[in-house]
C-alpha positions as CSV (number, residue, x, y, z in Angstrom):
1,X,0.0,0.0,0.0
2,X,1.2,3.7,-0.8
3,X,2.3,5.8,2.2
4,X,-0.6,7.7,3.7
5,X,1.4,8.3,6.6
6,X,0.2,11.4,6.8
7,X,-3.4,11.3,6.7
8,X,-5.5,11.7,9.2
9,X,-9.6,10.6,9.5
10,X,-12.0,12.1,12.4
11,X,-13.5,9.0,13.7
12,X,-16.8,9.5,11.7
13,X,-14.9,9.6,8.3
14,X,-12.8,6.7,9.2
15,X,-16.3,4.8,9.4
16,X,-17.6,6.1,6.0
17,X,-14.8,4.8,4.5
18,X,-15.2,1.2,5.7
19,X,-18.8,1.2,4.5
20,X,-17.5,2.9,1.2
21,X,-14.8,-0.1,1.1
22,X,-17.3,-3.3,2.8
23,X,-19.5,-2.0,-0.2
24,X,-16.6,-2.1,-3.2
25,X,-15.6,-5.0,-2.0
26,X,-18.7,-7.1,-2.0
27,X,-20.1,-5.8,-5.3
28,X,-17.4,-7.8,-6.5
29,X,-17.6,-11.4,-7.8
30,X,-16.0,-14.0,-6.0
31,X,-13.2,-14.7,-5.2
32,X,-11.8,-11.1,-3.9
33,X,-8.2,-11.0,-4.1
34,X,-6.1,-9.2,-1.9
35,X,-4.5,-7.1,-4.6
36,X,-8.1,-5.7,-5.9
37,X,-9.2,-4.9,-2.2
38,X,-5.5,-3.1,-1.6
39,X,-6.5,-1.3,-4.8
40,X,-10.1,-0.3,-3.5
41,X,-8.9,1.0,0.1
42,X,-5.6,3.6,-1.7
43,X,-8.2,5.0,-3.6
44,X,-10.6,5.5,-1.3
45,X,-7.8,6.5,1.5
46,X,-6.3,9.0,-1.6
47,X,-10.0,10.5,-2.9
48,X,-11.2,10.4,1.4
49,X,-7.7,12.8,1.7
50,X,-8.6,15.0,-1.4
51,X,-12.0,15.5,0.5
52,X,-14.5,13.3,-0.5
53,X,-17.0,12.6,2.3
54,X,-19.7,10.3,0.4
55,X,-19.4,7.0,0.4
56,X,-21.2,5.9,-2.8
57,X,-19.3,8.5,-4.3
58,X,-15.7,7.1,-2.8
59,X,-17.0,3.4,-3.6
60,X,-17.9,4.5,-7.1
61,X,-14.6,6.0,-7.7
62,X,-12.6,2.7,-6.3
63,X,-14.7,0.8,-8.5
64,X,-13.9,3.0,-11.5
65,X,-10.2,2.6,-10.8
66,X,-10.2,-0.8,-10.0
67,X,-11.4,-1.1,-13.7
68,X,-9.8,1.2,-16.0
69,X,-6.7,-0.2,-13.7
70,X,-7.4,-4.1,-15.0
71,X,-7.6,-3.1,-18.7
C-alpha cells in the first residue's frame, strides 16, 4: 500500500470509509483477491484525503479505478 502516513480521519470519516470499502468489495464477484481490495482502500484513503466525504461516491470512484486499472 502507498504511504498515507500522513493522513488523518476524524473517527466518523474513518467509518464512512469502511462502508465505502465493505461495499466495493462485496459488489465484487467472487473470489476477492487481496490485490483488488489493496487497490479499493488507496483509492478511497487517496479520494477520502482530497476531501471526498460520500461513500457511494468514494466506492464508485474505487470501482472505476479498479477497472480502468485491469484493462
Amino acid at each position: 500500500m502507498k504511504d498515507f502516513g500522513n493522513a488523518a480521519f476524524p473517527p466518523d470519516t474513518i467509518a464512512m470509509m469502511q462502508r465505502a470499502l465493505e461495499g466495493a468489495v462485496a459488489s465484487l464477484p467472487e473470489p476477492v483477491s487481496s490485490s483488488h481490495v489493496s487497490s479499493i482502500a488507496e483509492s478511497i484513503l487517496r479520494t477520502a484525503k482530497e476531501g471526498v466525504r460520500d461513500p457511494t461516491a468514494l466506492q464508485t470512484m474505487a470501482l472505476l479505478e479498479l477497472k480502468i486499472a485491469a484493462r
